[in-house]
N, C-alpha and C positions, 0 to 999 in steps of 0.2 A: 842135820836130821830133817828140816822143813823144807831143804833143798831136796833132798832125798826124797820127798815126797811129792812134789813137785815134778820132780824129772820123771817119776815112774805114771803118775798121770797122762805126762806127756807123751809118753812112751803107748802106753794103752792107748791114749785118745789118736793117734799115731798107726798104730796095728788096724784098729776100730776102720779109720779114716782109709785106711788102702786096701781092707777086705769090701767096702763099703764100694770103691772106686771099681776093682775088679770085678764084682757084682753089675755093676751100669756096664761098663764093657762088653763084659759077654750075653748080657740079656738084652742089650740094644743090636746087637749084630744077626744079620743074617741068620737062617737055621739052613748051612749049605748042604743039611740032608733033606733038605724040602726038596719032595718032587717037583719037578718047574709046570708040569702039567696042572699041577694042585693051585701053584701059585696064578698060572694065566687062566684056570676057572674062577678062582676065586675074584681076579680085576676083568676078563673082559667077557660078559654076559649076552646071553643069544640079540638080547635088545640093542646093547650095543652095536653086534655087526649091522642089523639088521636096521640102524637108526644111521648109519654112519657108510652104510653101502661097500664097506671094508670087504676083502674077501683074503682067502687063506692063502698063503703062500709058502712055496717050498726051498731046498736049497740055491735052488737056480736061481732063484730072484735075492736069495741072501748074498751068494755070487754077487751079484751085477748090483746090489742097492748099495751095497756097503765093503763087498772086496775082502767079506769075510766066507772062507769054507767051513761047511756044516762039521767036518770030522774034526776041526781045529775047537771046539768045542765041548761042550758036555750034551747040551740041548738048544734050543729055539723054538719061541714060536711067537710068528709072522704074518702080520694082517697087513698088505698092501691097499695100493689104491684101485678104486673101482674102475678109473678113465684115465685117459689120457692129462684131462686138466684140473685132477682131483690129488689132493696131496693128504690126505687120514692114511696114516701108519699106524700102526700098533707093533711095536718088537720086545719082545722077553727075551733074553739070551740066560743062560747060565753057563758061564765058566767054568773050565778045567782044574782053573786054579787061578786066585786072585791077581797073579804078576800079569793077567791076560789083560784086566780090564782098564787100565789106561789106552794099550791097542784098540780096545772092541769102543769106549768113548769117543776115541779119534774118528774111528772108521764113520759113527755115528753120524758125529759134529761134521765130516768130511760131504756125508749124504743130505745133511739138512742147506749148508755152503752153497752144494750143486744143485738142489731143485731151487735155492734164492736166487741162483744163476739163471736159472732155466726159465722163472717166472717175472724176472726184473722187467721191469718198464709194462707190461699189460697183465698180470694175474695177480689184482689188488688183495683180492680176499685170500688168495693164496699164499701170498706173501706175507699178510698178516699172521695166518694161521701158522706158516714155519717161525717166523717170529717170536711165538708163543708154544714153542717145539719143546715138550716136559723129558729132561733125561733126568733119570737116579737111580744112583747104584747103593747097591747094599749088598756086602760080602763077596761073593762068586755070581749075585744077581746085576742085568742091569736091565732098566725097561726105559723105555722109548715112545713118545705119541706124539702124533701133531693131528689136531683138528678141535671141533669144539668143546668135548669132553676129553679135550688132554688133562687139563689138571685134576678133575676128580678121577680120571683112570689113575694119575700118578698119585694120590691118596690111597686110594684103594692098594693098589700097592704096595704102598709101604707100610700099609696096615697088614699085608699078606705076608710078607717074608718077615715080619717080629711076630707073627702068633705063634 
């Protein structure tokens, strides 16, 4: 009988415990119906471009930075570099479907590799700056920056796709 009572505690504290677990699960992930335009207002601000000399970029350069095609996708969006010896990225991607984003990481990690390539041995600041290169993904999202406000953009961020 006090075993009996014991087991059915368990049992409840048990149920309790894995509605409790499912709950953090789904309210920690992504909202993959978030607009991606909603999400890249709410991280990258007029100030921003405007502080950081970024400017907008389209599929062609998502082409050629990263060896990813815009239709292979759901959405993007792409703030390049102002110059030739300026490295500030900003990229939002949203995915088709989450089995993409290991690919679209790679492609990423593939693009930061090739500008440390490009600036080894004379572009110090540069290379600092890819060093300190913020990627994170969350669900079907993934965002991307390098320069001085990469980590409060990747804050910002991940404050945007769990609202």
């Amino acid at each position: 009988m006090k075993y009996d009572k014991i087991a059915l505690g368990v049992k409840i504290a048990m149920v309790v415990l894995l509605f409790a677990y499912i709950f953090m699960l789904t309210s920690s992930s992504a909202d993959n119906k978030k607009p991606l335009e909603k999400v890249a207002d709410q991280v990258i601000s007029t100030k921003i471009k405007e502080d950081t000399g970024i400017r907008e970029e389209g599929a062609k350069e998502l082409k050629r930075y990263y060896s990813l095609n815009a239709a292979d996708i759901d959405g993007f969006v792409l703030y390049g570099p102002a110059g030739t010896m300026d490295v500030g990225e900003i990229l939002i991607i949203k995915a088709k479907d989450e089995s993409q984003m290991e690919d679209i990481r790679t492609s990423v990690q593939n693009r930061i590799d090739e500008q440390l390539k490009n600036f080894n041995g004379y572009g110090t600041n540069q290379t600092e700056l890819l060093n300190h290169a913020v990627i994170r993904t969350n669900g079907r999202f993934l965002f991307f920056a390098v320069g001085d406000q990469a980590a409060s953009l990747g804050q910002s961020f991940s404050k945007s796709v769990r609202k």
